[in-house]
Steps between C-alpha positions, in 0.01 A plus 500: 500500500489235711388162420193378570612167693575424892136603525572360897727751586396795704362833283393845529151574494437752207290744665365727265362151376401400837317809528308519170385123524379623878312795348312342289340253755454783774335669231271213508398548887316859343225254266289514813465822533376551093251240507455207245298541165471299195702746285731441744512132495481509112810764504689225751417210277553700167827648597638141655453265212579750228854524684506160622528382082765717433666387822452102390510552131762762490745527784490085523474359219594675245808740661617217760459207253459616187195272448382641187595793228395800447548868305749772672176752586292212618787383686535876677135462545532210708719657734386822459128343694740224698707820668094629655506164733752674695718248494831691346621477169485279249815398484608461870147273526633256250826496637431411797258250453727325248794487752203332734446253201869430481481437881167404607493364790884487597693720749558746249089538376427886578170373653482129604283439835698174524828731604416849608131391692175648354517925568806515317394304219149666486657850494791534703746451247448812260513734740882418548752775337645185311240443274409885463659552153511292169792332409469557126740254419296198586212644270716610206191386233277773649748750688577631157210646430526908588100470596493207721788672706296794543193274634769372746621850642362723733278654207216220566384730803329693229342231375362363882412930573325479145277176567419613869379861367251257237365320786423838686336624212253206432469506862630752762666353782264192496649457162812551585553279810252219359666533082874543638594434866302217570540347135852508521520316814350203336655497246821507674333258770437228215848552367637409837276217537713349253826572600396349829212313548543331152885337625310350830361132557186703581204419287518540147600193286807396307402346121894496456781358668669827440858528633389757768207539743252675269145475549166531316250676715113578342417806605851674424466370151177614442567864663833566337329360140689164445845523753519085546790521675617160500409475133699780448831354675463225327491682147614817596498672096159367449236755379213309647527383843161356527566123366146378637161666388443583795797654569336871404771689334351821400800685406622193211145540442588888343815368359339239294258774395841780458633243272188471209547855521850491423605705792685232651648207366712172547288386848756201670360220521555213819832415523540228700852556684744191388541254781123536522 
């Protein structure tokens, strides 16, 4: 496989993933025409910040930075839940994002508004062919695991076909568009926020003098349950990423809880990087 590097240089648009991501927000244009209720609105909510843990908890912080510790079924759990944000696999999420730590804001970041302007970096770049498979050898730790490579194959569309058909059955179509189409898109929307909006001088506020751009912004914290992005660059293994109380960070909130139970264990703490 290719590397993932010379993010600047001209790629293919992966259409099949061009065309899902498309679907999902045409699907959208149909809520309209099923009418709002408050099971649907429940559904929406429900649906988006039960995935939207896994997605911050799981996929981030503890597959792309290994944050904390945990048991091999809790582990599969984790990305079992992560792979219904409909955001691929496990294991190509983490590897990307830690070539983008390795990177940040640099020529060769996958999604740096600083180089490639803000569409690309919002969403642009994974719908290229080069970053449409894993490269398993920069996520040996976790690419040896026979289950997590399953949650990274084709096999997940079971999974998303599975969690639409729940939504349909709490709910008929409302259910369905309102629990999974329109869920989905902001969950995906939030993620992108941060790939994007969060590397801009727009808004937001910087606590660290981080080596990149990142950027704290108040309501993305507090709707993806505790991504601080700049507090995150700036101690990128750290389990909590809320270093102010009021810096809400629901989802260290669960780990603290996960680890009295003994279901996870060894939280990182701050660590303050070395010419800091």
């Amino acid at each position: 496989m290719e590397n993932v590097s010379a993010v600047r240089a001209p790629a293919r648009f992966c259409w099949h993933v061009s065309l899902g991501y498309s679907a999902f927000y045409l699907a959208c244009l149909a809520i309209p025409f099923y009418g709002v209720s408050w099971r649907a609105v429940g559904l929406m909510a429900a649906s988006f910040f039960f995935r939207m843990f896994f997605l911050s908890v799981g996929y981030h912080r503890y597959f792309s930075h290994r944050a904390f510790q945990t048991s091999r079924p809790v582990q599969f759990l984790l990305g079992l839940f992560g792979a219904l944000t409909v955001q691929r696999g496990p294991l190509w999420w983490a590897q990307t994002h830690r070539h983008h730590h390795r990177h940040a804001d640099t020529t060769d970041d996958l999604h740096s508004p600083r180089h490639m302007g803000f569409w690309r970096s919002h969403f642009g770049w994974f719908m290229s062919e080069r970053y449409a498979r894993t490269d398993y050898s920069k996520i040996r730790d976790f690419a040896r695991y026979p289950e997590l490579r399953l949650l990274d194959s084709e096999a997940r569309n079971v999974l998303y076909l599975g969690y639409a058909g729940l939504f349909y059955w709490l709910g008929g179509m409302q259910g369905l568009l309102w629990g999974f189409f329109l869920s989905t898109v902001l969950l995906w929307n939030i993620s992108h926020w941060i790939q994007s909006l969060s590397h801009m001088a727009v808004g937001g506020y910087r606590r660290y003098q981080s080596k990149d751009h990142s950027r704290n912004h108040y309501l993305i914290g507090l709707l993806s349950l505790g991504e601080w992005h700049n507090n995150h660059h700036y101690s990128p293994s750290t389990a909590k990423q809320g270093h102010v109380w009021w810096e809400i960070d629901v989802g260290y909130y669960f780990l603290a809880i996960g680890s009295r139970l003994g279901l996870v264990w060894d939280l990182q703490p701050l660590r303050r990087p070395r010419e800091a």
